[in-house]
BALOBA-1460 file (C-alpha; in Angstrom, 3 decimals):
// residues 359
<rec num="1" residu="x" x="0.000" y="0.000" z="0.000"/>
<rec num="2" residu="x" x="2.687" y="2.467" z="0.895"/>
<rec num="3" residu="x" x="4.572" y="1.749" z="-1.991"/>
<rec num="4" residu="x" x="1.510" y="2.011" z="-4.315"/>
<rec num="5" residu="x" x="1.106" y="5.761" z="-2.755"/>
<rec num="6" residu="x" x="4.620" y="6.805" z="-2.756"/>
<rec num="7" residu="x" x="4.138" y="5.974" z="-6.593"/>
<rec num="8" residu="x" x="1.633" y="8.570" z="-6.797"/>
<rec num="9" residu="x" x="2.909" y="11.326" z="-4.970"/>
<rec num="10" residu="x" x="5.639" y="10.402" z="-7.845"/>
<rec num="11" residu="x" x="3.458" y="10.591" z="-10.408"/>
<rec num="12" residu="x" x="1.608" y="14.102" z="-9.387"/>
<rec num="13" residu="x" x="5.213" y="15.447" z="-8.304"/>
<rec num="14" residu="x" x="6.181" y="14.421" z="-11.660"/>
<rec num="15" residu="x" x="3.454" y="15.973" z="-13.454"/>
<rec num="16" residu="x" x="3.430" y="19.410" z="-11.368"/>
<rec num="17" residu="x" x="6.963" y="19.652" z="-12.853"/>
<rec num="18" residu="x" x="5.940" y="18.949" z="-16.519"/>
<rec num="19" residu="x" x="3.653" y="21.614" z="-15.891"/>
<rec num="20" residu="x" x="5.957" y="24.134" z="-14.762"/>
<rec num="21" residu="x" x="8.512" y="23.654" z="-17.340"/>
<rec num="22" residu="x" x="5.507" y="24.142" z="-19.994"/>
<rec num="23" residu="x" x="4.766" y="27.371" z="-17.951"/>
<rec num="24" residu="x" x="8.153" y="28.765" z="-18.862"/>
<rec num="25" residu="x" x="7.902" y="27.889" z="-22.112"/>
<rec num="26" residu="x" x="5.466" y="28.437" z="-24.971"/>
<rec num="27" residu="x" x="2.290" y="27.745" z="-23.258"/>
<rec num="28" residu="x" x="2.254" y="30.041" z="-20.239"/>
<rec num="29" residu="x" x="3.742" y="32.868" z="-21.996"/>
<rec num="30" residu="x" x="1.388" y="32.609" z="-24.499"/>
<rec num="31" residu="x" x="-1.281" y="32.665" z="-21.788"/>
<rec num="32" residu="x" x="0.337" y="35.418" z="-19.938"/>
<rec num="33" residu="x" x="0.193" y="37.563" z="-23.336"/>
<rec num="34" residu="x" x="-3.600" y="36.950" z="-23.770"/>
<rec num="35" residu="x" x="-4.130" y="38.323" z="-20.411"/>
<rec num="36" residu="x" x="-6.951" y="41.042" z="-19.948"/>
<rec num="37" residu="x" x="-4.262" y="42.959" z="-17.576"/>
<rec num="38" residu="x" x="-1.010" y="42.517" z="-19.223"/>
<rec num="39" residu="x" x="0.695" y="41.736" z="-22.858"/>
<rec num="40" residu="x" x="-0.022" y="43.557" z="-25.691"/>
<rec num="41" residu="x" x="-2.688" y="45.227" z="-28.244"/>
<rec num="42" residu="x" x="-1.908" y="45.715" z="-32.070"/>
<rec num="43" residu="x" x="-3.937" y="48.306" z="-33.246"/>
<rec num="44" residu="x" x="-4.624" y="49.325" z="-36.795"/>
<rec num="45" residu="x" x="-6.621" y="52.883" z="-37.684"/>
<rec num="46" residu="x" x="-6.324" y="55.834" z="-38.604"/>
<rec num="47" residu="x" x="-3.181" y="57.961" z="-39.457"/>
<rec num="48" residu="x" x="-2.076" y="61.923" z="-39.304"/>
<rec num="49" residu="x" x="-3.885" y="64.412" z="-37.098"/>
<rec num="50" residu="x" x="-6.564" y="61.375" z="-35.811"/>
<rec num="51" residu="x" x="-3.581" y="59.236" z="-35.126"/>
<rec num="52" residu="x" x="-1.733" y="61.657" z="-32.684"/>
<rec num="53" residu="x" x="-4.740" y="63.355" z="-31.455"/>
<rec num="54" residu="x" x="-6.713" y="59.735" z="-30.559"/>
<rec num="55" residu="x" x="-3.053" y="58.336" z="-28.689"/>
<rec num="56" residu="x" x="-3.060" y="61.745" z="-26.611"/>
<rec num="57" residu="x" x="-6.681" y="61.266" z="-25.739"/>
<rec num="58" residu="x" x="-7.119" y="57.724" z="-25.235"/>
<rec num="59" residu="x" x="-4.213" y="55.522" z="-25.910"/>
<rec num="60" residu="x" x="-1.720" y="57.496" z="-23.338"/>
<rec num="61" residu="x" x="-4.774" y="57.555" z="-20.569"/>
<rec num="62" residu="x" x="-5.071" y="53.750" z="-21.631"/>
<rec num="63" residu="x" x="-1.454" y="52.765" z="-20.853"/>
<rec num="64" residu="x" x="-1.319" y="55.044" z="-17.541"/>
<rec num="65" residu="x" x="-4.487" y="52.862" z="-16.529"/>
<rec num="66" residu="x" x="-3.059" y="49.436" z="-17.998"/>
<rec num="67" residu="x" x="0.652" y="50.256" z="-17.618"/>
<rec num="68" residu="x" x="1.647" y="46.230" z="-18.541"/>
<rec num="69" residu="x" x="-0.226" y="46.187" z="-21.795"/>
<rec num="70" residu="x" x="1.728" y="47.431" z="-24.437"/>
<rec num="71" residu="x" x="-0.330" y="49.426" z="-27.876"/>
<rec num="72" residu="x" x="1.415" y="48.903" z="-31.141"/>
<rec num="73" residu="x" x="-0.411" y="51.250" z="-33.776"/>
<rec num="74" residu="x" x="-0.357" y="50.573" z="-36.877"/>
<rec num="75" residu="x" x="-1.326" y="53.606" z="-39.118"/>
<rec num="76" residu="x" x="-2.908" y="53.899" z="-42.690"/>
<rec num="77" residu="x" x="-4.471" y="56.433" z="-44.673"/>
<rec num="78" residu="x" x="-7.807" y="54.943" z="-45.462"/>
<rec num="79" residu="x" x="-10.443" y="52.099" z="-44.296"/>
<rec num="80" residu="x" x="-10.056" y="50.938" z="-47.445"/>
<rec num="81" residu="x" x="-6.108" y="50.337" z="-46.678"/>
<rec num="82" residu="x" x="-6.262" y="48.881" z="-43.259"/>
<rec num="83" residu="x" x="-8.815" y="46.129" z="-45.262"/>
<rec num="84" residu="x" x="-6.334" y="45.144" z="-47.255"/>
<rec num="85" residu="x" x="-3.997" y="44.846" z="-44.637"/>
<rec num="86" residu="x" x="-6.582" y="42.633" z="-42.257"/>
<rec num="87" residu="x" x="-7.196" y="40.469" z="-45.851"/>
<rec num="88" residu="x" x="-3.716" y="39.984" z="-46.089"/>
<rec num="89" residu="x" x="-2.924" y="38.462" z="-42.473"/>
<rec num="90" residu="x" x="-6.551" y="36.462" z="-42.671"/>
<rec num="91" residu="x" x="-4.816" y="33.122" z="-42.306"/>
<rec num="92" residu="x" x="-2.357" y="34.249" z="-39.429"/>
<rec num="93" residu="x" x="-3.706" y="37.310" z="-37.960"/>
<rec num="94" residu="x" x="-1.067" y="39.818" z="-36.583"/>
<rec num="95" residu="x" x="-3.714" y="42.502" z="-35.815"/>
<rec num="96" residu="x" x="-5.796" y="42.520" z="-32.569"/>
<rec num="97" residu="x" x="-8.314" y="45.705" z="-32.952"/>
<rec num="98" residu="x" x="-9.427" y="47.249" z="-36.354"/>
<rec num="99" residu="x" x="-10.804" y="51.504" z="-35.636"/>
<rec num="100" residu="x" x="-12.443" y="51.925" z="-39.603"/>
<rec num="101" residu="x" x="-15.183" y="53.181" z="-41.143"/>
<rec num="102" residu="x" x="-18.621" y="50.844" z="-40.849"/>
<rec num="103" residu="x" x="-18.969" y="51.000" z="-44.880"/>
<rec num="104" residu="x" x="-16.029" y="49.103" z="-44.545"/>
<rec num="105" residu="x" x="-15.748" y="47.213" z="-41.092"/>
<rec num="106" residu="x" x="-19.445" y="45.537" z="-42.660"/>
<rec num="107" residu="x" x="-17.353" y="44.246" z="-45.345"/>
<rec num="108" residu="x" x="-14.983" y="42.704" z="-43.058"/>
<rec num="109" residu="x" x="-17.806" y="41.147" z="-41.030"/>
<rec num="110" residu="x" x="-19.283" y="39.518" z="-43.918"/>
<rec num="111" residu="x" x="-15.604" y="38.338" z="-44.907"/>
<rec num="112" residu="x" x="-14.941" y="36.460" z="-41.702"/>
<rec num="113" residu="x" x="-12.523" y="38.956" z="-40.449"/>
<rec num="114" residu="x" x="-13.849" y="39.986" z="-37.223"/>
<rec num="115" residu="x" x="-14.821" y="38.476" z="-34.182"/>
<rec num="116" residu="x" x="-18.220" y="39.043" z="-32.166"/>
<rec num="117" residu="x" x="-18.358" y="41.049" z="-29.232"/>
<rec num="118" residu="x" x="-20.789" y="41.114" z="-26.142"/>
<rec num="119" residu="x" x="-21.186" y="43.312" z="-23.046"/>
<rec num="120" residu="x" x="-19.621" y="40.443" z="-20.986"/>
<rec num="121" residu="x" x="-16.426" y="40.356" z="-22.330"/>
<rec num="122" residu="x" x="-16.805" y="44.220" z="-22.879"/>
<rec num="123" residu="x" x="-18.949" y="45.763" z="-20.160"/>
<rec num="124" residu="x" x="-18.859" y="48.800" z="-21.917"/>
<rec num="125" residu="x" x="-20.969" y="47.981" z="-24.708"/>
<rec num="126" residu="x" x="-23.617" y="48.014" z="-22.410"/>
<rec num="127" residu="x" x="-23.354" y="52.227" z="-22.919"/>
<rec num="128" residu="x" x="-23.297" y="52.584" z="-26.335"/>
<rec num="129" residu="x" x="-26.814" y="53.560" z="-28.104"/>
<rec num="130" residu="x" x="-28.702" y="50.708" z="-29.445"/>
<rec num="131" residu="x" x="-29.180" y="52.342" z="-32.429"/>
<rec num="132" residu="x" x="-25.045" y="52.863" z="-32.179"/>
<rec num="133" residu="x" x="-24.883" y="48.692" z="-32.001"/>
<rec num="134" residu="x" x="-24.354" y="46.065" z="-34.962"/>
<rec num="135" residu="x" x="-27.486" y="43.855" z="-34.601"/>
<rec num="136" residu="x" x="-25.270" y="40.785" z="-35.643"/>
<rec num="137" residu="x" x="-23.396" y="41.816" z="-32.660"/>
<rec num="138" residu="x" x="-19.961" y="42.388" z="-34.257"/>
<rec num="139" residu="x" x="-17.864" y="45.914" z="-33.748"/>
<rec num="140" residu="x" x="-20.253" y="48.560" z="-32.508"/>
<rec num="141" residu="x" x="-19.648" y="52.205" z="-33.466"/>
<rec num="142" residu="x" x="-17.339" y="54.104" z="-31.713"/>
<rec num="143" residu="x" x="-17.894" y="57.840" z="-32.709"/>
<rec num="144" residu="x" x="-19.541" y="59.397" z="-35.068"/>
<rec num="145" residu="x" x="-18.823" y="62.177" z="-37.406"/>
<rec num="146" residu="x" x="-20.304" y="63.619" z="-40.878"/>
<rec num="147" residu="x" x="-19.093" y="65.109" z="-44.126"/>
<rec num="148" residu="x" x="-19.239" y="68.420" z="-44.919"/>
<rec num="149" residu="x" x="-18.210" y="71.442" z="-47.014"/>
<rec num="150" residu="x" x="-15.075" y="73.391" z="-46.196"/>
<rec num="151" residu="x" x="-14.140" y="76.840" z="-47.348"/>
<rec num="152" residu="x" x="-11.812" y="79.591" z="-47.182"/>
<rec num="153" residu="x" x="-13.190" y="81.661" z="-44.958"/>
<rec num="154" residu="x" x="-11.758" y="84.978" z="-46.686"/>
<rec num="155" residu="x" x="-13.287" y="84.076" z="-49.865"/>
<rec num="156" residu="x" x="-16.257" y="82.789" z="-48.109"/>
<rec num="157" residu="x" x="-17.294" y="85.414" z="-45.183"/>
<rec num="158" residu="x" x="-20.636" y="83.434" z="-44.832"/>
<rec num="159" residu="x" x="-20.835" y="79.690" z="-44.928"/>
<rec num="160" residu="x" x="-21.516" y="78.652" z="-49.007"/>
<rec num="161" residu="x" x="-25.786" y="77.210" z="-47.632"/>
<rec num="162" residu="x" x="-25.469" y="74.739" z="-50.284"/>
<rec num="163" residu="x" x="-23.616" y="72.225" z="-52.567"/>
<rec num="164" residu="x" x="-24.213" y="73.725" z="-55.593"/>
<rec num="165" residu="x" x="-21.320" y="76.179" z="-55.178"/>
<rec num="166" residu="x" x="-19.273" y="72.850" z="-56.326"/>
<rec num="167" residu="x" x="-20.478" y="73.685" z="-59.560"/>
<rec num="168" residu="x" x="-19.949" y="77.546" z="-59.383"/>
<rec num="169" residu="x" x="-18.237" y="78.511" z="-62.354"/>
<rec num="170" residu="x" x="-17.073" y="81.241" z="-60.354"/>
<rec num="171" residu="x" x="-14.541" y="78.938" z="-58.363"/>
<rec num="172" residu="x" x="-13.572" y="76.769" z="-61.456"/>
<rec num="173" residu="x" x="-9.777" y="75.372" z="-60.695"/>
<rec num="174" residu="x" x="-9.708" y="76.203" z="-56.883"/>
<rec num="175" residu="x" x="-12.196" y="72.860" z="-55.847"/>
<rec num="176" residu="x" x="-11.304" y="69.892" z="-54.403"/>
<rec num="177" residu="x" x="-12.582" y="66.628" z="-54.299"/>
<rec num="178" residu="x" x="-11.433" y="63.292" z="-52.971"/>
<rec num="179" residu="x" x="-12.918" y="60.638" z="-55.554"/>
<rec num="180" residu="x" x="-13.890" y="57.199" z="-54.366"/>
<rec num="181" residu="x" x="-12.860" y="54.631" z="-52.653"/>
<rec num="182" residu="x" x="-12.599" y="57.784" z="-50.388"/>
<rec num="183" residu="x" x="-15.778" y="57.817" z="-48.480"/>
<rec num="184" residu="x" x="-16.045" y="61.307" z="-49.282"/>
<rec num="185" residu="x" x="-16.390" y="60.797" z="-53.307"/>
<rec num="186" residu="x" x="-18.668" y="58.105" z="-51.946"/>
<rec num="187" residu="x" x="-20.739" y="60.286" z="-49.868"/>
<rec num="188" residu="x" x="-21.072" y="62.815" z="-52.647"/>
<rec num="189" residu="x" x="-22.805" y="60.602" z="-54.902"/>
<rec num="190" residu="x" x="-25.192" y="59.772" z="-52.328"/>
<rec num="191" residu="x" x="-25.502" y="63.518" z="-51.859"/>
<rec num="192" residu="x" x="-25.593" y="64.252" z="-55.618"/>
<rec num="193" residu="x" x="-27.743" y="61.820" z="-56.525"/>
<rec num="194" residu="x" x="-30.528" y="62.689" z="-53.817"/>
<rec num="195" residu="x" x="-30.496" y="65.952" z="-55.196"/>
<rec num="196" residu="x" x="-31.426" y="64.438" z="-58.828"/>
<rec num="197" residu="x" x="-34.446" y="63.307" z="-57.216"/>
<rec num="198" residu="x" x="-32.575" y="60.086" z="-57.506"/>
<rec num="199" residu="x" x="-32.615" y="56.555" z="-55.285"/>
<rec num="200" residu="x" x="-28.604" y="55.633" z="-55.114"/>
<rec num="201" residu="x" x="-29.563" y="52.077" z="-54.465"/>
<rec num="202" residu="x" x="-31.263" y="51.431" z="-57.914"/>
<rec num="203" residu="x" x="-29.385" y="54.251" z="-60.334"/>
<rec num="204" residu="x" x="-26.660" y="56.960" z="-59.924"/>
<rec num="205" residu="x" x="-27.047" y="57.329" z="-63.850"/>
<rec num="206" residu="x" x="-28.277" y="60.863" z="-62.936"/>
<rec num="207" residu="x" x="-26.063" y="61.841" z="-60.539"/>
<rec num="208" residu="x" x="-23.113" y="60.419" z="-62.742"/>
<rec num="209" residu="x" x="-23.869" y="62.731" z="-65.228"/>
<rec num="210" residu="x" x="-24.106" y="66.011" z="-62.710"/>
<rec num="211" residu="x" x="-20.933" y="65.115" z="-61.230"/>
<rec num="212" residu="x" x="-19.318" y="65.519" z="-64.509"/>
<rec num="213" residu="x" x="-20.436" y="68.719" z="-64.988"/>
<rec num="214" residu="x" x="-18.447" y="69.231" z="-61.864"/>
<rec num="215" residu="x" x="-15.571" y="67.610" z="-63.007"/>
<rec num="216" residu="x" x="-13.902" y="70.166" z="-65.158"/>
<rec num="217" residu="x" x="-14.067" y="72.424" z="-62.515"/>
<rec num="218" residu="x" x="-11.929" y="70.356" z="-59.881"/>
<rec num="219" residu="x" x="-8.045" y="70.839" z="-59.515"/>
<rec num="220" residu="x" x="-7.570" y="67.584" z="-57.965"/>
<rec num="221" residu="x" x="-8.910" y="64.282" z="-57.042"/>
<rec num="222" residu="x" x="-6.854" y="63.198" z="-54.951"/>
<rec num="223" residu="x" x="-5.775" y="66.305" z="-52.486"/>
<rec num="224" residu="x" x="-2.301" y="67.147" z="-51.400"/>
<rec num="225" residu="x" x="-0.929" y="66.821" z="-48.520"/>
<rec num="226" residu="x" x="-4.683" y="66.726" z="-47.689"/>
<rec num="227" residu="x" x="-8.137" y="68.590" z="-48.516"/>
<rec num="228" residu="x" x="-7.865" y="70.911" z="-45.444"/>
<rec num="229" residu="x" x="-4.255" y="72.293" z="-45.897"/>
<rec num="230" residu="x" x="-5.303" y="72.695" z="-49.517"/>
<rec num="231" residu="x" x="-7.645" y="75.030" z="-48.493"/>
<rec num="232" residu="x" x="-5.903" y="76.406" z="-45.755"/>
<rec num="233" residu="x" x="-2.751" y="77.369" z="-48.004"/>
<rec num="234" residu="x" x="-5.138" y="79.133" z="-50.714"/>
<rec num="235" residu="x" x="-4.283" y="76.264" z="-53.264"/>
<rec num="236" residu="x" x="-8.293" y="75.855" z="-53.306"/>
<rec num="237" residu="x" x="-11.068" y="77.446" z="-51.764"/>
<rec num="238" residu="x" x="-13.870" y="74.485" z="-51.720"/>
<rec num="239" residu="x" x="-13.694" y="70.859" z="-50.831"/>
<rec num="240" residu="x" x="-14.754" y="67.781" z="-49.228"/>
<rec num="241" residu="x" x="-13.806" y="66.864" z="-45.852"/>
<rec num="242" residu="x" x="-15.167" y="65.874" z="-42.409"/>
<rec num="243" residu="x" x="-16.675" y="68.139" z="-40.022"/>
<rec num="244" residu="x" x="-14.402" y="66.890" z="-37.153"/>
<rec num="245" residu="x" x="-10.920" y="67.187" z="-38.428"/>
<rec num="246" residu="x" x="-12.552" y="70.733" z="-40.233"/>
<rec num="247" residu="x" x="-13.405" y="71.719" z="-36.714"/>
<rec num="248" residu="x" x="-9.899" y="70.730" z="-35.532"/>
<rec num="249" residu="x" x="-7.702" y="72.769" z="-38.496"/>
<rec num="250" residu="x" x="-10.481" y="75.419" z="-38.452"/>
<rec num="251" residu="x" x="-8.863" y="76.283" z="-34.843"/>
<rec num="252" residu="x" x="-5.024" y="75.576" z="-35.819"/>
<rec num="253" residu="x" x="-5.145" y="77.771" z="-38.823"/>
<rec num="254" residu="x" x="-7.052" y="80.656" z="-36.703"/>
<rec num="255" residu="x" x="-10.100" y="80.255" z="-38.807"/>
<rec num="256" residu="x" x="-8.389" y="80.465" z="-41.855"/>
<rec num="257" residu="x" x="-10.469" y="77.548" z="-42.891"/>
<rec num="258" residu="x" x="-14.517" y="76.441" z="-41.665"/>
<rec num="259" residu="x" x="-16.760" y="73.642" z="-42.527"/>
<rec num="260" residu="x" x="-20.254" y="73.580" z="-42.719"/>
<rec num="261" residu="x" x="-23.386" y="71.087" z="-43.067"/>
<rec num="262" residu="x" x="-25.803" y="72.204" z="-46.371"/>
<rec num="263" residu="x" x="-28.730" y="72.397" z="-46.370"/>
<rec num="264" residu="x" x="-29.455" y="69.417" z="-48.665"/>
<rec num="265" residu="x" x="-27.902" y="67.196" z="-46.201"/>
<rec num="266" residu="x" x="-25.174" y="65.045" z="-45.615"/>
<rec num="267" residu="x" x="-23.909" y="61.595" z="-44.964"/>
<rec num="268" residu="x" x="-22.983" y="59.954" z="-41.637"/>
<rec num="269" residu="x" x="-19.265" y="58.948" z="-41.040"/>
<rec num="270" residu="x" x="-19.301" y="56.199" z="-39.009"/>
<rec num="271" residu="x" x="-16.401" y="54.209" z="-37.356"/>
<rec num="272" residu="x" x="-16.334" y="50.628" z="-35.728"/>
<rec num="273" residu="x" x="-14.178" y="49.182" z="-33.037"/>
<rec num="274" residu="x" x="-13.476" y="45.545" z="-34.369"/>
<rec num="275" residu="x" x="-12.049" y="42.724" z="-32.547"/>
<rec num="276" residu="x" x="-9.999" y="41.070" z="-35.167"/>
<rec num="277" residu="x" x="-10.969" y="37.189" z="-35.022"/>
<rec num="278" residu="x" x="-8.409" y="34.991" z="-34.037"/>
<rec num="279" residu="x" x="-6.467" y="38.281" z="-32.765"/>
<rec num="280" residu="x" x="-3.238" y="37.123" z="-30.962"/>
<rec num="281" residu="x" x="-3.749" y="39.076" z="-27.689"/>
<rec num="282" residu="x" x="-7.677" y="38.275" z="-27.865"/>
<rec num="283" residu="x" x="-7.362" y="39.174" z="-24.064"/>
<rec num="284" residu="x" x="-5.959" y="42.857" z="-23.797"/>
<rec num="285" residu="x" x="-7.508" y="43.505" z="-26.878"/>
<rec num="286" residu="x" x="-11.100" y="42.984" z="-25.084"/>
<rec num="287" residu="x" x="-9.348" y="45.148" z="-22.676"/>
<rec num="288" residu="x" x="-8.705" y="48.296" z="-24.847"/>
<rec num="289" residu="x" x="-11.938" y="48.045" z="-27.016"/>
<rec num="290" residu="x" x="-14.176" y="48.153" z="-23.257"/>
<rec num="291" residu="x" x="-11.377" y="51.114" z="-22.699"/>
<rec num="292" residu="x" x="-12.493" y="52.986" z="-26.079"/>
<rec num="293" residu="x" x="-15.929" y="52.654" z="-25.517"/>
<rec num="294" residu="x" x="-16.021" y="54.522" z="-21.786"/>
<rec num="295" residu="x" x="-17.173" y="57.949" z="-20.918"/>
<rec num="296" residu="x" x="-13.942" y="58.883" z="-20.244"/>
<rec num="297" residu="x" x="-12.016" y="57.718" z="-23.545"/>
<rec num="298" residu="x" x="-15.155" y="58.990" z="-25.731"/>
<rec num="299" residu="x" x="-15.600" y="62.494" z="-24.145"/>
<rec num="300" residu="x" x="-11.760" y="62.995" z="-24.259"/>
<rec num="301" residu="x" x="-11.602" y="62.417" z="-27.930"/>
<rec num="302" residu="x" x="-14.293" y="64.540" z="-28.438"/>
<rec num="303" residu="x" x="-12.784" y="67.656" z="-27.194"/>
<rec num="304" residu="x" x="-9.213" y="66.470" z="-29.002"/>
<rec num="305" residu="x" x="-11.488" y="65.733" z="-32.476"/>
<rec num="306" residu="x" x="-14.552" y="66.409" z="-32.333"/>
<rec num="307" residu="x" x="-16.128" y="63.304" z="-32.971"/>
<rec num="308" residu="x" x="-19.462" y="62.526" z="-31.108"/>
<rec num="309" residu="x" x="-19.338" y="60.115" z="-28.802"/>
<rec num="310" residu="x" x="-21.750" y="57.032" z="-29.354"/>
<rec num="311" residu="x" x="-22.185" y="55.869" z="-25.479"/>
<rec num="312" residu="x" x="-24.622" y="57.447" z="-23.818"/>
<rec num="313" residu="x" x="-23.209" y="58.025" z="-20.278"/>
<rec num="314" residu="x" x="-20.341" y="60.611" z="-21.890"/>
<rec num="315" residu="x" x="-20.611" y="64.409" z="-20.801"/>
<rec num="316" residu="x" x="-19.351" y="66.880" z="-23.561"/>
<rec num="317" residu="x" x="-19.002" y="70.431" z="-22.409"/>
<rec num="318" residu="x" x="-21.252" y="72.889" z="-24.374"/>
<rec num="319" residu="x" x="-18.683" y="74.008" z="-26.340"/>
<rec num="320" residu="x" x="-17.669" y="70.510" z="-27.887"/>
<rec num="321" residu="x" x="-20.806" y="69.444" z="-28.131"/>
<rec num="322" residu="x" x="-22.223" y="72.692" z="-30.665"/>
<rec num="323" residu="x" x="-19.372" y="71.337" z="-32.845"/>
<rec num="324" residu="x" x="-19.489" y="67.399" z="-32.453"/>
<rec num="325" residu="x" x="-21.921" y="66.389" z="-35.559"/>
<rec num="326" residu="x" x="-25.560" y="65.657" z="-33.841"/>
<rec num="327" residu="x" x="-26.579" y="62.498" z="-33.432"/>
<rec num="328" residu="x" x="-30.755" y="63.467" z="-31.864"/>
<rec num="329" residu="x" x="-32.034" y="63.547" z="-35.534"/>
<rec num="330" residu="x" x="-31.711" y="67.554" z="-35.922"/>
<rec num="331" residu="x" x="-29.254" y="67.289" z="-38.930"/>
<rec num="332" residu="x" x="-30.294" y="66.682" z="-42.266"/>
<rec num="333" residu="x" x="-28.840" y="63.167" z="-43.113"/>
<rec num="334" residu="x" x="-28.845" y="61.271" z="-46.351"/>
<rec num="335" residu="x" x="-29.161" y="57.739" z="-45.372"/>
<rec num="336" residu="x" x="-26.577" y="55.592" z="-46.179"/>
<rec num="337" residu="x" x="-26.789" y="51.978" z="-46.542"/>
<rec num="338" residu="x" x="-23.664" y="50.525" z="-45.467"/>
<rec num="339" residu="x" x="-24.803" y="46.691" z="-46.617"/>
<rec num="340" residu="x" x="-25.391" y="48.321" z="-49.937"/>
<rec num="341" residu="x" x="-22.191" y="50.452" z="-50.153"/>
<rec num="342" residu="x" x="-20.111" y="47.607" z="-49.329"/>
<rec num="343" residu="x" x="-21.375" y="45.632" z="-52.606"/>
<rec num="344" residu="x" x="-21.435" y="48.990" z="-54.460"/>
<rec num="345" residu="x" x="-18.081" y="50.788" z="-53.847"/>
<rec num="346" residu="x" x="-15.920" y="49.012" z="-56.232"/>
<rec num="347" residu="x" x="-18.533" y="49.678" z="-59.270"/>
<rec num="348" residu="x" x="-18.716" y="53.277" z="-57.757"/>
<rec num="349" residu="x" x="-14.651" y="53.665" z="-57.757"/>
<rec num="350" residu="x" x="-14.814" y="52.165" z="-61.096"/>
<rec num="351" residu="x" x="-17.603" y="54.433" z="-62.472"/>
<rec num="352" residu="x" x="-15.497" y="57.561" z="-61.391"/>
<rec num="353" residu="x" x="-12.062" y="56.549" z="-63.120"/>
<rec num="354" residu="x" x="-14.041" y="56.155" z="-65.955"/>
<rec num="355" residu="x" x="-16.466" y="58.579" z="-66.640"/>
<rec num="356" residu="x" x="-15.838" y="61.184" z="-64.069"/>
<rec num="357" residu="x" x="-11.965" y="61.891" z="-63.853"/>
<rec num="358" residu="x" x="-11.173" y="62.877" z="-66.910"/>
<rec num="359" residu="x" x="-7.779" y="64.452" z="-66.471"/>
């Protein structure tokens, strides 16, 4: 009998020190990096002014909180671009959490690229609008912004009420417009074609054929260094851009520069915060994403961006919040359907380079 139990002391003593030599190898470090409190987060979203204004705002306040996980941002120009960079790393994911635009985050959802999330794993969700939520339960939104006009304000004392003025022959080779797969271009032939009397979902034939009327009149596409220092610098007076990062330069270039909503409406820009499925630090990413989605993160990056915030516990100060876009149904929005932009933008990009830029 003795014997028999020394032999299994022996056998657990033996097996506790298996297990301790696995934990300092692979398998506990890998557990210790997927660990809600420690590790690390890749992050892929949004580059320039967004990118420095959204770490000073949320990602520094994140790391003071969570000082053992570690953020590695990974920056891109477009949604469109970090896409392509999430398609790429499908079959060995590098990327933990995807910040794009929901046009484009749907896509991914329908691709297989994203994981589910739910308000146990990220309490947070719990604040954010239920209008604000994906009813599949994927990424929900994480602010909210809109597209709008901007202008030099010297050659424009009083906000241009309207987007006609695109097709002003009166400001003929000082326009600019960013042409899809920007979601601007995007937006505009939603906007363009609702003013045609048009339904974007069956036809854009009409507003195809107003936008080239426009086209002539455009210095560039595809704006350099960007669509607000173009305007800014006096090498155009009009353009497309979004009313956040308009507020933002509006301010840094002493008003050199506004943006405004007209009246004929505008379009929604939306972004997601994605869990990327099979993300390597599934974990801390959870972690970040609840993070992101507190009053705290969202009503700091709303008076660093001006982006609205889309939980419903954050408290903007009356001066952020008469320049954060309005979500309580008081601005004139053209719908857009994301499920049928997804399918759409490609033929849309397509239609452009084809019949729209013609220089």
């Amino acid at each position: 009998m003795r014997a028999t139990i020394k032999g299994k002391v022996a056998a657990v003593a033996a097996l506790s020190a298996a297990v301790l030599v696995l934990s300092g190898c692979g398998g506990g470090s890998q557990a210790a990096s997927s660990s809600a409190t420690s590790g690390e987060v890749n992050l892929i979203a949004y580059s320039g002014v967004w990118q420095d204004q959204y770490t000073a705002a949320v990602i520094e306040p994140f790391k003071a909180k969570y000082p053992d996980i570690k953020i590695n941002y990974a920056s891109k120009r477009s949604s469109a671009e970090m896409l392509s960079a999430l398609q790429g790393q499908k079959n060995n994911p590098a990327t933990d959490v995807a910040i794009m635009d929901n046009s484009v985050s749907t896509t991914g959802n329908k691709q297989g690229l994203f994981e589910k999330i739910d308000a146990e794993a990220v309490p947070n969700l719990a604040n954010v609008a239920e209008k604000f939520r994906d009813k599949e339960g994927y990424g929900p939104v994480a602010m909210l912004d809109a597209v709008g006009l901007v202008y030099d304000t010297a050659t424009f004392p009083e906000a241009p009420d309207s987007w006609k003025v695109l097709w002003d022959p009166a400001y003929a080779g000082k326009i600019n417009v960013n042409a899809p797969p920007s979601l601007l271009g995007l937006s505009l032939t939603a906007i363009t074609s609702k003013m045609e009397g048009e339904d974007y979902t069956k036809s854009i034939d009409s507003a195809v054929t107003r936008l080239k009327e426009m086209a002539p009149g455009v210095q560039t596409f595809a704006p350099n260094p960007d669509e607000y220092q173009n305007v800014i610098t006096g090498q155009t007076v009009l353009g497309l851009g979004q009313n956040a990062r308009g507020q933002f330069y509006s301010d840094q270039s002493n008003k050199k520069m506004g943006v405004t909503f007209p009246k004929e409406g505008t379009v929604y820009q939306i972004n997601t915060i994605n869990l990327v499925k099979d993300a390597p630090h599934s974990a801390a990413a959870k972690t970040f994403i609840d993070y992101a989605l507190s009053a705290e993160a969202q009503t700091a990056f709303a008076k660093a961006l001006f982006y609205a915030p889309s939980v419903t516990n954050a408290e903007l100060p009356a001066d952020v919040k008469d320049r954060v876009v309005p979500t309580d149904g008081s601005l004139n929005i053209v719908p857009l359907d994301v499920e049928f932009l997804s399918s759409a933008r490609d033929k849309w990009t397509d239609t452009w380079k084809r019949q729209i830029i013609t220089k």
